[in-house]
C-alpha positions in Angstrom: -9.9 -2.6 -0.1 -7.4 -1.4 2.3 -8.4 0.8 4.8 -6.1 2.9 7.5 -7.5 4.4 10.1 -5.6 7.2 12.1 -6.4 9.5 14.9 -6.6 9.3 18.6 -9.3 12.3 19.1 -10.0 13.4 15.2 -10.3 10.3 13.4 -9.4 10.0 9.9 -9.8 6.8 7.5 -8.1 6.4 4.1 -9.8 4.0 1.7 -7.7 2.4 -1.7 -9.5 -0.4 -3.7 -7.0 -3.1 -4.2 -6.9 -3.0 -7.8 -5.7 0.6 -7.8 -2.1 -0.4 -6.0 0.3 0.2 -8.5 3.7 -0.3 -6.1 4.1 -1.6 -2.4 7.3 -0.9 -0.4 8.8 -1.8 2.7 11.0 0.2 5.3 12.5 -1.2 8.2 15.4 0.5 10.4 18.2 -1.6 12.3 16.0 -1.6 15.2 13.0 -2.2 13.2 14.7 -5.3 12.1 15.6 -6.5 15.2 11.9 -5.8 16.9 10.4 -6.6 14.1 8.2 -3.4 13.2 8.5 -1.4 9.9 6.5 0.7 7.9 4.7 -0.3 4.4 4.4 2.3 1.5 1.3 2.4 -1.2 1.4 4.0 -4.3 -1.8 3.4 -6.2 -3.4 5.0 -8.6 -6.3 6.5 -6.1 -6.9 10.3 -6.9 -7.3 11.2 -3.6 -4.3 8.9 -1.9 -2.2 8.5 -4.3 0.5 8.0 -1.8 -0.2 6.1 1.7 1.9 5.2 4.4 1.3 2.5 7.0 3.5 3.2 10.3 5.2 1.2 12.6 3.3 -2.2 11.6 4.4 -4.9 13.6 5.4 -7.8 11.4 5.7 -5.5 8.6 6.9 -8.4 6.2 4.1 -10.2 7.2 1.7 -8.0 6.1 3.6 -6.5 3.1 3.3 -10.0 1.6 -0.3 -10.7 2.3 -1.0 -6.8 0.7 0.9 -8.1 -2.6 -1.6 -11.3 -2.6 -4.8 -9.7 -2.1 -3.8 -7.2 -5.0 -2.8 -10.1 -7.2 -6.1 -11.4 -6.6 -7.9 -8.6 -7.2 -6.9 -7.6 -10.1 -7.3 -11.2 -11.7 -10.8 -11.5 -10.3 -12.0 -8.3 -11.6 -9.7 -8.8 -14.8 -8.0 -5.2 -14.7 -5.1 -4.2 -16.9 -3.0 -1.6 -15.7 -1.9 0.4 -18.5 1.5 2.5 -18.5 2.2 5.0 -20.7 5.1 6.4 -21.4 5.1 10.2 -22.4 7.9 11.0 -24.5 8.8 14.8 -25.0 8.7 16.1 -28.6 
């Protein structure tokens, strides 16, 4: 599961089972490049988060690549098939 917490005085944590990620993405400016900090985007198939975004990870590349493994692990240990479907307007 990954969980982000958020909040300095009102805390608020977002929960997304691994097998749920659909898409990860990676941002990083010039100057995130050169400090190395980014930030990692989630789109999963979570009804309440169907979009998260992790801010200013340090390392982001680092942990964008261990995300993608632990959702590739997932989703072979628990055997789910992600089905697309394709809607196609009459």
């Amino acid at each position: 599961r990954l969980e982000v917490e958020t909040g300095l005085v009102s805390r608020k944590i977002e929960n997304i089972e691994l097998f749920r990620i659909r898409d990860i993405g990676l941002r990083q400016s010039l100057a995130g490049r050169l400090l190395d900090y980014g930030d990692v985007f989630v789109h999963s198939t979570d009804a309440s988060t169907p979009t998260l975004e992790v801010k200013g990870i340090d390392q982001p590349r680092d942990f964008y690549t261990t995300l993608r493994e632990h959702v590739s692990q997932s989703r072979a240990q628990g055997r789910t098939m992600i089905v697309e479907q394709e809607l196609h307007p009459h």
